[in-house]
mmCIF file of the N, C-alpha and C atoms, coordinates in Angstrom:
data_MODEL
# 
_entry.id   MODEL 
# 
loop_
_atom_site.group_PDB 
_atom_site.id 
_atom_site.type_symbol 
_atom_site.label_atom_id 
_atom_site.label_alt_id 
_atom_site.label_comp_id 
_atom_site.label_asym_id 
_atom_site.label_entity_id 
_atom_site.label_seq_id 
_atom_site.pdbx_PDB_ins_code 
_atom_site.Cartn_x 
_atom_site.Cartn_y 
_atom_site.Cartn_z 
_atom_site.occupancy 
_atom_site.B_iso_or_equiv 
_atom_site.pdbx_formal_charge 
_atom_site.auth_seq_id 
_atom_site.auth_comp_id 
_atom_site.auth_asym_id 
_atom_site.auth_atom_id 
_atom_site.pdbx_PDB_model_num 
ATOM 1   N N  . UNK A 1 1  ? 0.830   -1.175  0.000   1.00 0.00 ? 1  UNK A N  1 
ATOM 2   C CA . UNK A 1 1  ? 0.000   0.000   0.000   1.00 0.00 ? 1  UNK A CA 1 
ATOM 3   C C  . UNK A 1 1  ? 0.872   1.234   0.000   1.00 0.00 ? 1  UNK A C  1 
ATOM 4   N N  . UNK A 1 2  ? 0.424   2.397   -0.883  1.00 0.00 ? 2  UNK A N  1 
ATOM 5   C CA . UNK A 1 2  ? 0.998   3.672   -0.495  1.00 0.00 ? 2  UNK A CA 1 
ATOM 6   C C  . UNK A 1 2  ? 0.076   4.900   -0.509  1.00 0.00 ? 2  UNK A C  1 
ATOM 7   N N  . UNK A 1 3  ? 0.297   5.845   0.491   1.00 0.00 ? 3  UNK A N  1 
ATOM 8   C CA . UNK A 1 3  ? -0.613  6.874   0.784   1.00 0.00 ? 3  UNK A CA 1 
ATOM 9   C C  . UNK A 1 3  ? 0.058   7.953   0.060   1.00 0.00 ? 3  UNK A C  1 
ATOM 10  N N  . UNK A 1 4  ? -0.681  8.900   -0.771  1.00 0.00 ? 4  UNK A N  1 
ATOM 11  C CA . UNK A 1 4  ? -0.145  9.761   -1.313  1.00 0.00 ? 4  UNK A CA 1 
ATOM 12  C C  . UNK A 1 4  ? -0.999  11.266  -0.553  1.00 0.00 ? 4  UNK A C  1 
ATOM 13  N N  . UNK A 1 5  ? -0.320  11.885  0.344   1.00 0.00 ? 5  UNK A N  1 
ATOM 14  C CA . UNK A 1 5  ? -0.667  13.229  1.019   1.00 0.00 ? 5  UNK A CA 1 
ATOM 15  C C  . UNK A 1 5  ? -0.828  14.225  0.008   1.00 0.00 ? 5  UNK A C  1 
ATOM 16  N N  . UNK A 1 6  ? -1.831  15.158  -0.394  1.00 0.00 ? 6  UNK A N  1 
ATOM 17  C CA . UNK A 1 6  ? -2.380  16.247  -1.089  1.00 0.00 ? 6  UNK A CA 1 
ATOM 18  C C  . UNK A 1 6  ? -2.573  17.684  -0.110  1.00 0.00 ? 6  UNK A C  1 
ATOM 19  N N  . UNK A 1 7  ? -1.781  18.286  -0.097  1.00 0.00 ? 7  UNK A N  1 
ATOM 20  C CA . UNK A 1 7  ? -2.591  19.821  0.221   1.00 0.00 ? 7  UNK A CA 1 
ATOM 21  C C  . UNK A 1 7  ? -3.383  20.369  -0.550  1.00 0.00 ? 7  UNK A C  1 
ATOM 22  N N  . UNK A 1 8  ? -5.093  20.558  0.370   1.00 0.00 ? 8  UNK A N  1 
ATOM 23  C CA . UNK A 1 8  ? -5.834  21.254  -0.189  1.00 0.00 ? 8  UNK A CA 1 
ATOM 24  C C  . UNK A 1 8  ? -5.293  22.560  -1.124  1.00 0.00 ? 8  UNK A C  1 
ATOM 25  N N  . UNK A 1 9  ? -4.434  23.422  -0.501  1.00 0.00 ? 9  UNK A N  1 
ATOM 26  C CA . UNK A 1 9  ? -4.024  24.854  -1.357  1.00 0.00 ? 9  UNK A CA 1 
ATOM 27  C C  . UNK A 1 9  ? -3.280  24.691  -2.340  1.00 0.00 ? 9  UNK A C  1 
ATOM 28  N N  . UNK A 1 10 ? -3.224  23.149  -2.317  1.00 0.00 ? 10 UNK A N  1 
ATOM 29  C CA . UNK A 1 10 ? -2.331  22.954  -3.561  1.00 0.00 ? 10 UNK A CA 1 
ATOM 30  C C  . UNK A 1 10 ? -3.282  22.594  -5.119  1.00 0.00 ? 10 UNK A C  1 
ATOM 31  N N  . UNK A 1 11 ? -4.290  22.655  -4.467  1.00 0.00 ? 11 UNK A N  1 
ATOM 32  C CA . UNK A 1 11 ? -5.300  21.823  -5.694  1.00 0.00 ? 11 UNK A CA 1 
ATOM 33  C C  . UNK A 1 11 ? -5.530  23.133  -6.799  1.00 0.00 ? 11 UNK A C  1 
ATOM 34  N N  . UNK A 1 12 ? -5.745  22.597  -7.392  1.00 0.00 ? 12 UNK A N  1 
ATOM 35  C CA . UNK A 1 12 ? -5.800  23.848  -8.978  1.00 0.00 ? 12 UNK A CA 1 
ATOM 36  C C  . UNK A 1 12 ? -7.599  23.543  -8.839  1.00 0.00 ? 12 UNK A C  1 
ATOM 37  N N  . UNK A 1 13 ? -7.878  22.515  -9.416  1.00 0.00 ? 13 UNK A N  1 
ATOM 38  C CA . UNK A 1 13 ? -9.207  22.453  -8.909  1.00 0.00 ? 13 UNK A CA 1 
ATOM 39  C C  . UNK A 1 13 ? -10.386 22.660  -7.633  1.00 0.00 ? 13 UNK A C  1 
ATOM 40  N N  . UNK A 1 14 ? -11.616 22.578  -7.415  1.00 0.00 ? 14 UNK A N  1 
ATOM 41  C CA . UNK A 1 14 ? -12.196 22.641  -5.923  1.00 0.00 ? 14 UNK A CA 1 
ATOM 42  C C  . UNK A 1 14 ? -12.013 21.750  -5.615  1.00 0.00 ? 14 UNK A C  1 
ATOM 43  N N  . UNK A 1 15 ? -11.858 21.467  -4.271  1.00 0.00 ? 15 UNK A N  1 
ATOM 44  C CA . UNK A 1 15 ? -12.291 20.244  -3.738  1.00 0.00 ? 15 UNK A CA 1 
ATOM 45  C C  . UNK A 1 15 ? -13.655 19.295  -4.233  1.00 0.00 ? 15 UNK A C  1 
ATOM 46  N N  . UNK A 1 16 ? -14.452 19.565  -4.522  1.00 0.00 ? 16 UNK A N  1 
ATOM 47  C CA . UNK A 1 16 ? -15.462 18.584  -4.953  1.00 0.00 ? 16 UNK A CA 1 
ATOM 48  C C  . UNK A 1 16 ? -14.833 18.175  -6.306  1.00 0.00 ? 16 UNK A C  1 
ATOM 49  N N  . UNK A 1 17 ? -14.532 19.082  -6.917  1.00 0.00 ? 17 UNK A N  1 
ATOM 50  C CA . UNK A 1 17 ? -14.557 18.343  -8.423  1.00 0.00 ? 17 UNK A CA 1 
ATOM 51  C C  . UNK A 1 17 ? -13.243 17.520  -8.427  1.00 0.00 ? 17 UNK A C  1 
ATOM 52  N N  . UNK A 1 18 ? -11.918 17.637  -7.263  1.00 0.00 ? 18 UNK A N  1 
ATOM 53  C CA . UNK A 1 18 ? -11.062 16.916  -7.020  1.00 0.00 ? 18 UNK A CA 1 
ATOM 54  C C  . UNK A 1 18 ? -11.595 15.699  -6.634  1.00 0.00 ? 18 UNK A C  1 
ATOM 55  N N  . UNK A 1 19 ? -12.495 15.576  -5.586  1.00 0.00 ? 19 UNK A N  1 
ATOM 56  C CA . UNK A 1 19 ? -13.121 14.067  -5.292  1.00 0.00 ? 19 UNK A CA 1 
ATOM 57  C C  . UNK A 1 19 ? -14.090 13.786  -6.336  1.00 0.00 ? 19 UNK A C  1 
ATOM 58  N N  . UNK A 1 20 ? -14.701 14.111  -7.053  1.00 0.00 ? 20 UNK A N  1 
ATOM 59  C CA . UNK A 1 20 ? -15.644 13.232  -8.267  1.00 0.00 ? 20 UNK A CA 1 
ATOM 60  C C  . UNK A 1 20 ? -14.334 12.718  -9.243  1.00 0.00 ? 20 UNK A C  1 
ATOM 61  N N  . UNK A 1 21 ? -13.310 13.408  -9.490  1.00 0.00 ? 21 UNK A N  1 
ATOM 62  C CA . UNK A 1 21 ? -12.038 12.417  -10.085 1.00 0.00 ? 21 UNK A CA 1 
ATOM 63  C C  . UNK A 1 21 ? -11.643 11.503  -9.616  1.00 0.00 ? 21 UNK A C  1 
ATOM 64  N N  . UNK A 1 22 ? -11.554 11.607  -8.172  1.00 0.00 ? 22 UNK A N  1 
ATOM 65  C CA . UNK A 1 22 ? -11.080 10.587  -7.079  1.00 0.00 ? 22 UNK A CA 1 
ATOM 66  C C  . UNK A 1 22 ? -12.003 9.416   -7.186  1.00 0.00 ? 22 UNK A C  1 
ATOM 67  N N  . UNK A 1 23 ? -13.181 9.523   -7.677  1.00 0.00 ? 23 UNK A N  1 
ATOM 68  C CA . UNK A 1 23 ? -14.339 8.688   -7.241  1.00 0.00 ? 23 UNK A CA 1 
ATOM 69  C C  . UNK A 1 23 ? -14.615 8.033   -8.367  1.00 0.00 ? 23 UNK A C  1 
ATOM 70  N N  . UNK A 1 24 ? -14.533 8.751   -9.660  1.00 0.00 ? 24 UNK A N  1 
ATOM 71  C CA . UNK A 1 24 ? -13.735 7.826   -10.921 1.00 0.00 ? 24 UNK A CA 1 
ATOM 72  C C  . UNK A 1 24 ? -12.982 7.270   -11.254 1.00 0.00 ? 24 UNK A C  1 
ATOM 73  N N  . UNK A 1 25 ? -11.998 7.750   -10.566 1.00 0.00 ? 25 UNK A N  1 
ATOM 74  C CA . UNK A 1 25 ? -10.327 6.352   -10.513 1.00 0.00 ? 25 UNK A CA 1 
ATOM 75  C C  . UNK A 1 25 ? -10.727 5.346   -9.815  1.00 0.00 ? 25 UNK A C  1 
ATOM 76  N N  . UNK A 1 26 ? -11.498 5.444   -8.484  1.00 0.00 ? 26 UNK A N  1 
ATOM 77  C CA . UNK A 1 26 ? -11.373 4.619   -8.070  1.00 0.00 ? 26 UNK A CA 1 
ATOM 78  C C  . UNK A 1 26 ? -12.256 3.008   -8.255  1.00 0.00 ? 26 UNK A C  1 
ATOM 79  N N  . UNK A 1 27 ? -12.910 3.881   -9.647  1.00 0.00 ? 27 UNK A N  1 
ATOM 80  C CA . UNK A 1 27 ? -13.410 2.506   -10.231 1.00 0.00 ? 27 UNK A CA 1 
ATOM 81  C C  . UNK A 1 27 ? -12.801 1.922   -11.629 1.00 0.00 ? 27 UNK A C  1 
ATOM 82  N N  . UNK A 1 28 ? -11.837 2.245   -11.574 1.00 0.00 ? 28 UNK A N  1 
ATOM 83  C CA . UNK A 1 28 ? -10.787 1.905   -12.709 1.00 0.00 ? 28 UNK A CA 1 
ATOM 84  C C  . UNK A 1 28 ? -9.629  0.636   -12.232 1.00 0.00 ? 28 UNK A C  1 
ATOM 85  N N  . UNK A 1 29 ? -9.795  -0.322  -13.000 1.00 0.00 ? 29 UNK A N  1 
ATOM 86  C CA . UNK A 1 29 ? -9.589  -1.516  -12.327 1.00 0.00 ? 29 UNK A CA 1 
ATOM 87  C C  . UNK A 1 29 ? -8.861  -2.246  -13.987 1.00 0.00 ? 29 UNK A C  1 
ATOM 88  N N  . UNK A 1 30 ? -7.268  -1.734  -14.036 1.00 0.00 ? 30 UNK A N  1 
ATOM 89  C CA . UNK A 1 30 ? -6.614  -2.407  -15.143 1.00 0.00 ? 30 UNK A CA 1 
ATOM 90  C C  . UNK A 1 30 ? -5.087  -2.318  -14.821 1.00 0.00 ? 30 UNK A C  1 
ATOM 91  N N  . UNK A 1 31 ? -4.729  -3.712  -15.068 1.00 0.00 ? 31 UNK A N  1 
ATOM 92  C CA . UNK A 1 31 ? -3.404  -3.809  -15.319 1.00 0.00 ? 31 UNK A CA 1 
ATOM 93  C C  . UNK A 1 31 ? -2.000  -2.520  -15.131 1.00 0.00 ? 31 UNK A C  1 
ATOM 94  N N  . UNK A 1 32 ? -2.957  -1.471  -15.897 1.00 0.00 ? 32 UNK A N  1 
ATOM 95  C CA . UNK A 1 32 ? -1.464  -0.545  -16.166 1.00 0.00 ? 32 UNK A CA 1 
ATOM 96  C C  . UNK A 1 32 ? -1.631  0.656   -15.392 1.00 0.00 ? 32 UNK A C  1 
ATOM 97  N N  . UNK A 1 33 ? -2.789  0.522   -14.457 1.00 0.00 ? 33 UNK A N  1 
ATOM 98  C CA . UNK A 1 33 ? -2.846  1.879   -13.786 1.00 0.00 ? 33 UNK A CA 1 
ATOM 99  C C  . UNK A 1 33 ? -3.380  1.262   -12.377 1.00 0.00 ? 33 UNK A C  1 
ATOM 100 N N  . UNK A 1 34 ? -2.665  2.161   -11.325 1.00 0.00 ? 34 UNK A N  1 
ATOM 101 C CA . UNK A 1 34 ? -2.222  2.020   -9.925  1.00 0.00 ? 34 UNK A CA 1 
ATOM 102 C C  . UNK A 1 34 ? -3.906  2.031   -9.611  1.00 0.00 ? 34 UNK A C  1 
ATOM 103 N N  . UNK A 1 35 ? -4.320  0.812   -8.328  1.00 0.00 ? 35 UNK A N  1 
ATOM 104 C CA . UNK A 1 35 ? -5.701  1.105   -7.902  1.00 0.00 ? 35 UNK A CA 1 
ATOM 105 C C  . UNK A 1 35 ? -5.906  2.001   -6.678  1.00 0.00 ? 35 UNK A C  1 
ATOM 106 N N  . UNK A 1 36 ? -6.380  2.401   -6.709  1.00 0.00 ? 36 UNK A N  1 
ATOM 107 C CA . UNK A 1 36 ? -6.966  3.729   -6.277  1.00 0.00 ? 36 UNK A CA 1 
ATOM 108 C C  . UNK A 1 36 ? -7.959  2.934   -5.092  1.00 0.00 ? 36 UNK A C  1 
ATOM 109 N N  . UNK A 1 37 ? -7.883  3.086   -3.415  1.00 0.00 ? 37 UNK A N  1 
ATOM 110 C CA . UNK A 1 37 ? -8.627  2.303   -2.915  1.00 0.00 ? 37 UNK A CA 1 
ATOM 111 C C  . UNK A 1 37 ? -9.508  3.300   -2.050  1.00 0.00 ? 37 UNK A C  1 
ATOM 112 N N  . UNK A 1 38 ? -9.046  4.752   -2.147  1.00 0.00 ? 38 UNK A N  1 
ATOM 113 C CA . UNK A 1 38 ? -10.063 5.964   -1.038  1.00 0.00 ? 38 UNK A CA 1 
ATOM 114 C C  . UNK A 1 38 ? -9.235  6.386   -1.453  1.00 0.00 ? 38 UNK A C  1 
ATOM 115 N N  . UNK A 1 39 ? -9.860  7.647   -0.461  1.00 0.00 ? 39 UNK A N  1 
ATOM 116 C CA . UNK A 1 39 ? -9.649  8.671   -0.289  1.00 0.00 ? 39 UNK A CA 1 
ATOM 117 C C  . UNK A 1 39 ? -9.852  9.580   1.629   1.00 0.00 ? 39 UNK A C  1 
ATOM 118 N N  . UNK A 1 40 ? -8.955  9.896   1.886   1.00 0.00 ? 40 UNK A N  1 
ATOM 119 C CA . UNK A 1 40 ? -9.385  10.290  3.261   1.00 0.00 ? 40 UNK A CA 1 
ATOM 120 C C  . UNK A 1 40 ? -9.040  12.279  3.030   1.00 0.00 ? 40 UNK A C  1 
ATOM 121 N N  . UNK A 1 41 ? -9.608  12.503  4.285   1.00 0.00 ? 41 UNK A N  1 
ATOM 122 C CA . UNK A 1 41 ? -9.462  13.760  4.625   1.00 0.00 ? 41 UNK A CA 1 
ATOM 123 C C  . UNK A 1 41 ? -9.402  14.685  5.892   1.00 0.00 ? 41 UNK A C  1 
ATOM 124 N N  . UNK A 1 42 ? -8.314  15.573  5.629   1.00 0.00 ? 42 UNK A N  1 
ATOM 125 C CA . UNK A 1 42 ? -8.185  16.194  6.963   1.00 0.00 ? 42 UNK A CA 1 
ATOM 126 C C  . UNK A 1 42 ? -8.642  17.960  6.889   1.00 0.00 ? 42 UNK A C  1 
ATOM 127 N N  . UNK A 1 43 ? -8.289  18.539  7.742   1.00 0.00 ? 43 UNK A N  1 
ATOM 128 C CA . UNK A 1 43 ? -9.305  19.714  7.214   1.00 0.00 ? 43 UNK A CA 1 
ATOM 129 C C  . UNK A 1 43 ? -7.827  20.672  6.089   1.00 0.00 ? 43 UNK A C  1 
ATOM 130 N N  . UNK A 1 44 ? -6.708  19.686  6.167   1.00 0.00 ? 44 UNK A N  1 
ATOM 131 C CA . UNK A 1 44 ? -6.002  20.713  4.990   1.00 0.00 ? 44 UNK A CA 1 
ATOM 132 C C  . UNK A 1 44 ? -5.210  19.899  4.247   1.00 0.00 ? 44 UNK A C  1 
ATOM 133 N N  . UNK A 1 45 ? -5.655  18.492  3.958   1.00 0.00 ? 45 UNK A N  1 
ATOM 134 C CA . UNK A 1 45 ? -5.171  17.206  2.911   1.00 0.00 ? 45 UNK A CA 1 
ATOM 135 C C  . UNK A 1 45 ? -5.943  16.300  2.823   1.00 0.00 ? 45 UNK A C  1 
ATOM 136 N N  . UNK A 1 46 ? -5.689  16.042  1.523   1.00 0.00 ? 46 UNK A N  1 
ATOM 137 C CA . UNK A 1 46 ? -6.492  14.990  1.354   1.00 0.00 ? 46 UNK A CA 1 
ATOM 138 C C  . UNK A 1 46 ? -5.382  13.676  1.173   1.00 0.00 ? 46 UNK A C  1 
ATOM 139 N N  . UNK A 1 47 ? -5.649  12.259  1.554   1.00 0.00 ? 47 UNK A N  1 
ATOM 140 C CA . UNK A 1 47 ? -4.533  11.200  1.573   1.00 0.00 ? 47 UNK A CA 1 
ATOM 141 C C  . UNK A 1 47 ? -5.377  10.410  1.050   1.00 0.00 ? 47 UNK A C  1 
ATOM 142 N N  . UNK A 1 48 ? -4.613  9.868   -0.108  1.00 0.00 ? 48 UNK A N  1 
ATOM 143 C CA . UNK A 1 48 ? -5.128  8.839   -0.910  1.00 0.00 ? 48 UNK A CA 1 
ATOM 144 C C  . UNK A 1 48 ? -4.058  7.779   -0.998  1.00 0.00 ? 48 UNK A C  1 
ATOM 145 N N  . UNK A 1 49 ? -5.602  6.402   -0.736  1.00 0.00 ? 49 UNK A N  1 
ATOM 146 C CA . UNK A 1 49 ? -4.709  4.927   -0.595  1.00 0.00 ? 49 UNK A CA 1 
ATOM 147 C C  . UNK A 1 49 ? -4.884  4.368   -2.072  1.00 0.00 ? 49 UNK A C  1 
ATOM 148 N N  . UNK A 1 50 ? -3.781  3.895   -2.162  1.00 0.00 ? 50 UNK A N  1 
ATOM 149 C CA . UNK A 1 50 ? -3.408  3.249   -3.288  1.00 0.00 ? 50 UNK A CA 1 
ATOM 150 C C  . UNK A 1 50 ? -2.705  1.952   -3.597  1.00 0.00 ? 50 UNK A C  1 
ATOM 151 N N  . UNK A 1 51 ? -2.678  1.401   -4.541  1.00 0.00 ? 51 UNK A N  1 
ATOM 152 C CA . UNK A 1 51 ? -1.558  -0.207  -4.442  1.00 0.00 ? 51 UNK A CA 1 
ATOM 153 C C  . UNK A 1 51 ? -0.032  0.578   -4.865  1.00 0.00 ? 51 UNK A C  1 
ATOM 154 N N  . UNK A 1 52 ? 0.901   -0.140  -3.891  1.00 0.00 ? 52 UNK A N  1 
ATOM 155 C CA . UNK A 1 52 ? 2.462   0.777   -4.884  1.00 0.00 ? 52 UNK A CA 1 
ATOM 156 C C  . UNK A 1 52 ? 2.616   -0.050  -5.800  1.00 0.00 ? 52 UNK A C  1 
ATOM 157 N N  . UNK A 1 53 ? 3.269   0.520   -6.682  1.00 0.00 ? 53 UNK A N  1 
ATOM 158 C CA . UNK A 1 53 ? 3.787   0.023   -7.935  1.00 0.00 ? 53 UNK A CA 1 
ATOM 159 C C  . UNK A 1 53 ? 4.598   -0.947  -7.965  1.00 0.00 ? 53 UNK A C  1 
ATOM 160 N N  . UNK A 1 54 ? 5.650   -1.205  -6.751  1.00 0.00 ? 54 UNK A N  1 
ATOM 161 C CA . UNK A 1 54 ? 6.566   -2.571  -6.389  1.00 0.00 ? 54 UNK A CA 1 
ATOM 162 C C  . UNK A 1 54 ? 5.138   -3.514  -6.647  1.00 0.00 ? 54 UNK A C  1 
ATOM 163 N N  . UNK A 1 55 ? 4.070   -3.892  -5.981  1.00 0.00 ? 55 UNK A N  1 
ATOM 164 C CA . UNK A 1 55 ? 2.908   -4.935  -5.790  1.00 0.00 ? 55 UNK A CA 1 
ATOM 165 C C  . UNK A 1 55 ? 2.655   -4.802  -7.050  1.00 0.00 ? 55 UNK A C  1 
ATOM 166 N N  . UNK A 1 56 ? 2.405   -3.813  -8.086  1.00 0.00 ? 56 UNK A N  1 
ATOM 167 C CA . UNK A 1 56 ? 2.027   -3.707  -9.716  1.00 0.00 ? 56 UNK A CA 1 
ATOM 168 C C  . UNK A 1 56 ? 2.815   -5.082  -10.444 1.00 0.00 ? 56 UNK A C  1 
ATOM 169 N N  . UNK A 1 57 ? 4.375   -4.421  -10.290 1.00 0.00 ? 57 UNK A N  1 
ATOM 170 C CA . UNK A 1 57 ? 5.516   -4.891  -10.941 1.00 0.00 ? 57 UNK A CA 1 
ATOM 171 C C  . UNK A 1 57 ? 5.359   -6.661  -10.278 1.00 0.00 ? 57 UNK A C  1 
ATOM 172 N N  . UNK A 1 58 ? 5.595   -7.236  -9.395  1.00 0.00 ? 58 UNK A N  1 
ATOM 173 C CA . UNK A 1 58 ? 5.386   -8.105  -8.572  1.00 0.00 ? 58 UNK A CA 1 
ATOM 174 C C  . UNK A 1 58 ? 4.128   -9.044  -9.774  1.00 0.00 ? 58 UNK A C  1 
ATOM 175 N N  . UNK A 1 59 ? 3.529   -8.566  -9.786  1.00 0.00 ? 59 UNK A N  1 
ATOM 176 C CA . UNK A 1 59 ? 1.792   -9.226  -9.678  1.00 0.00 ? 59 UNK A CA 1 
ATOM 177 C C  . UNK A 1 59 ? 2.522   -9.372  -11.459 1.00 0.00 ? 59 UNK A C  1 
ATOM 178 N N  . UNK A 1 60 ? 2.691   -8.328  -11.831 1.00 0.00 ? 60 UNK A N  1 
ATOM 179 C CA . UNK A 1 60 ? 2.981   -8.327  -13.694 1.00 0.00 ? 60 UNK A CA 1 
ATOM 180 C C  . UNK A 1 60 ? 4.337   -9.417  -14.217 1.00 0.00 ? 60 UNK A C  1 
ATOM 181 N N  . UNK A 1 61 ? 5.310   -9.413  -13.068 1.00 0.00 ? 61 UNK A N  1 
ATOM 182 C CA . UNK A 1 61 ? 6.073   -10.746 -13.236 1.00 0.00 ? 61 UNK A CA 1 
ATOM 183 C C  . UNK A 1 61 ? 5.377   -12.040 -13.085 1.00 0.00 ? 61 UNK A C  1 
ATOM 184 N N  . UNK A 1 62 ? 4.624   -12.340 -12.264 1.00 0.00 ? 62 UNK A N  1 
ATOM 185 C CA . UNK A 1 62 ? 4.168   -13.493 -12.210 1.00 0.00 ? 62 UNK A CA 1 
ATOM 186 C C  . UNK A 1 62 ? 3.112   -13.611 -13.125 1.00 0.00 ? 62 UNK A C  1 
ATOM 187 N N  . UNK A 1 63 ? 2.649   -12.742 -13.138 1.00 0.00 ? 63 UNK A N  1 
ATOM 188 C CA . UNK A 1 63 ? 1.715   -13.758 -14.587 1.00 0.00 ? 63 UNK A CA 1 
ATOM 189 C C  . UNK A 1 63 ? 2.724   -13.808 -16.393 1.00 0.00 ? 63 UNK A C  1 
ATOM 190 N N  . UNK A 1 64 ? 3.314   -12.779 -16.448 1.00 0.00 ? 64 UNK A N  1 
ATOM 191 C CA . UNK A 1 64 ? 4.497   -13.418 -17.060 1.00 0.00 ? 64 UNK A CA 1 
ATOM 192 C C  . UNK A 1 64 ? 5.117   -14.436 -16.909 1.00 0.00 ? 64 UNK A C  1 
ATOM 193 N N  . UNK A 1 65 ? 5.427   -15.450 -15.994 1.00 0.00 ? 65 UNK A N  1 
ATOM 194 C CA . UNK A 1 65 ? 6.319   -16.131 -15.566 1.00 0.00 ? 65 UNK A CA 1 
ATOM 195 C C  . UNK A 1 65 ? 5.677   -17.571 -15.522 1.00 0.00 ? 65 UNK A C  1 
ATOM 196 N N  . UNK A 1 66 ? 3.813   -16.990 -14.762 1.00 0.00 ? 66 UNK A N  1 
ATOM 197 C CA . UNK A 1 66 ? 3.006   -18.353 -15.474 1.00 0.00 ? 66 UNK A CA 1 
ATOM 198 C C  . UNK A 1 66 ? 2.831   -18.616 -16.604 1.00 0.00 ? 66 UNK A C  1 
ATOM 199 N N  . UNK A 1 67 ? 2.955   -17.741 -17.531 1.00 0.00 ? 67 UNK A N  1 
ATOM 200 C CA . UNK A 1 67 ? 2.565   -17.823 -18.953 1.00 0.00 ? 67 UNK A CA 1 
ATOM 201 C C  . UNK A 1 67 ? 3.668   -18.290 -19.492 1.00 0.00 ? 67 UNK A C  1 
ATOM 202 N N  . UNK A 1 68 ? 4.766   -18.503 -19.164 1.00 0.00 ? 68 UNK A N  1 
ATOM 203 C CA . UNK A 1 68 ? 6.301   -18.928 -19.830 1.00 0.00 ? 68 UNK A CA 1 
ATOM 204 C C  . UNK A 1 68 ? 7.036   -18.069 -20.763 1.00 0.00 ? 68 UNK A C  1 
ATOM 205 N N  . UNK A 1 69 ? 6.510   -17.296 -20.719 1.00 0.00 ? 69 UNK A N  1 
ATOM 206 C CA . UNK A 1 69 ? 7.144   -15.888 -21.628 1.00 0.00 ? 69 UNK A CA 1 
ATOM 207 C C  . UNK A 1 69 ? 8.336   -15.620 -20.646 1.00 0.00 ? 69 UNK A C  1 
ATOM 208 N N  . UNK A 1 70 ? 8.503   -15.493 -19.188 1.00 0.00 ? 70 UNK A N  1 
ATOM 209 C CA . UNK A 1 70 ? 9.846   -15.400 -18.721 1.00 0.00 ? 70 UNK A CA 1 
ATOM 210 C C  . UNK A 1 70 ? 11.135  -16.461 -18.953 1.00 0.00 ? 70 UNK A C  1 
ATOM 211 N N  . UNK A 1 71 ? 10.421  -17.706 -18.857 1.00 0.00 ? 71 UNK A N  1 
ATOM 212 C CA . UNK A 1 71 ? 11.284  -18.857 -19.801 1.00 0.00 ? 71 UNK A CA 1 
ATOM 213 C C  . UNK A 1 71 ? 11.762  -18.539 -21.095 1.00 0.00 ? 71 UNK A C  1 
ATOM 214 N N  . UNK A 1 72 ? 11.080  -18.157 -21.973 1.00 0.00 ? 72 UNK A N  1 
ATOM 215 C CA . UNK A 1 72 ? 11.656  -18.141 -22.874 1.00 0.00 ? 72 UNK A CA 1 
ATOM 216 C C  . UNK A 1 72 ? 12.869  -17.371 -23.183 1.00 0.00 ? 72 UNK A C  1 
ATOM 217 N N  . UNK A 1 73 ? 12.310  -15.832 -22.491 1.00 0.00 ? 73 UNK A N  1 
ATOM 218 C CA . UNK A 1 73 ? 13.780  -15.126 -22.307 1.00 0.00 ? 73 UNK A CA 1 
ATOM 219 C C  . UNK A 1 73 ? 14.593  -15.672 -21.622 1.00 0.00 ? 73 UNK A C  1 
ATOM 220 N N  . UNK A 1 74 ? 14.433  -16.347 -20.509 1.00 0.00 ? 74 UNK A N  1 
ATOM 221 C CA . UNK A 1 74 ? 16.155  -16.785 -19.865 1.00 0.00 ? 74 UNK A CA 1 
ATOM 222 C C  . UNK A 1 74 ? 16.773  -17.806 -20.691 1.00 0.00 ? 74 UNK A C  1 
ATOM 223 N N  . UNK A 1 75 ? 15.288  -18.072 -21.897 1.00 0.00 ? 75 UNK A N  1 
ATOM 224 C CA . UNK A 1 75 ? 16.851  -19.442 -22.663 1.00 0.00 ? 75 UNK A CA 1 
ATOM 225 C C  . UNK A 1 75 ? 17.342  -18.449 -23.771 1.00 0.00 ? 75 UNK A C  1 
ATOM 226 N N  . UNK A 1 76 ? 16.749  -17.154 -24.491 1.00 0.00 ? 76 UNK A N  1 
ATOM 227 C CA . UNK A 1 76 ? 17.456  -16.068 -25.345 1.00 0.00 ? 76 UNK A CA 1 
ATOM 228 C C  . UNK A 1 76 ? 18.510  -16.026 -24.827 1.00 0.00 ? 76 UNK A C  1 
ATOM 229 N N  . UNK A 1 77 ? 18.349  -15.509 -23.546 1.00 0.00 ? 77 UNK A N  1 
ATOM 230 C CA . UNK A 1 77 ? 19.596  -14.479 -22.944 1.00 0.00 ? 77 UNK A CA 1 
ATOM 231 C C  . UNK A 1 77 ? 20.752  -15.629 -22.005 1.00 0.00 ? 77 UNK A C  1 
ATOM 232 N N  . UNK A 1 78 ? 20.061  -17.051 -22.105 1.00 0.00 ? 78 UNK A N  1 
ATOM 233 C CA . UNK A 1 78 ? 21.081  -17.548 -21.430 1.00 0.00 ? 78 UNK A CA 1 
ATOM 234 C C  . UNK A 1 78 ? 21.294  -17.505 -19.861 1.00 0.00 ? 78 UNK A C  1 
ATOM 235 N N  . UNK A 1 79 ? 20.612  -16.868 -19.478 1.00 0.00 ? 79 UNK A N  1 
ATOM 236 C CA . UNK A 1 79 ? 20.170  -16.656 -17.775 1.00 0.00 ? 79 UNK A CA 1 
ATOM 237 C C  . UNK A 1 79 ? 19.756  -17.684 -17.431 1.00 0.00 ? 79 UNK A C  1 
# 
């Protein structure tokens, strides 16, 4: 998991229309983009939970690796 801290005064947008984005990612559910699991709030940040990208990378080797596509490269490369 990783929390990414937001200052409100930092937002270019309002706050609402920052969380209706928030509330659209967080139903975005693919391979190449980080999941988005909330959103919390304090009265001057907003902290958003997320999967880190190590668990991305992780999860994207192994199904490579079930599929034998990592085999094949270690007999290319000899590894």
């Amino acid at each position: 998991m990783a929390v990414k801290c937001i200052a409100k005064s930092k937002l270019v947008a309002e706050p609402t229309e920052f969380l209706r984005d928030i509330e659209n990612l967080s139903t975005v559910d693919h391979a190449h983009v980080v999941h988005l699991f909330g959103v919390a709030s304090t009265n001057d940040s907003f902290m958003l939970v997320m999967l880190s990208m190590s668990v991305m990378v992780d999860r994207r080797l192994e199904n490579l690796d079930k599929s034998g596509y990592l085999k094949v490269v270690r007999e290319k490369l000899d590894v």
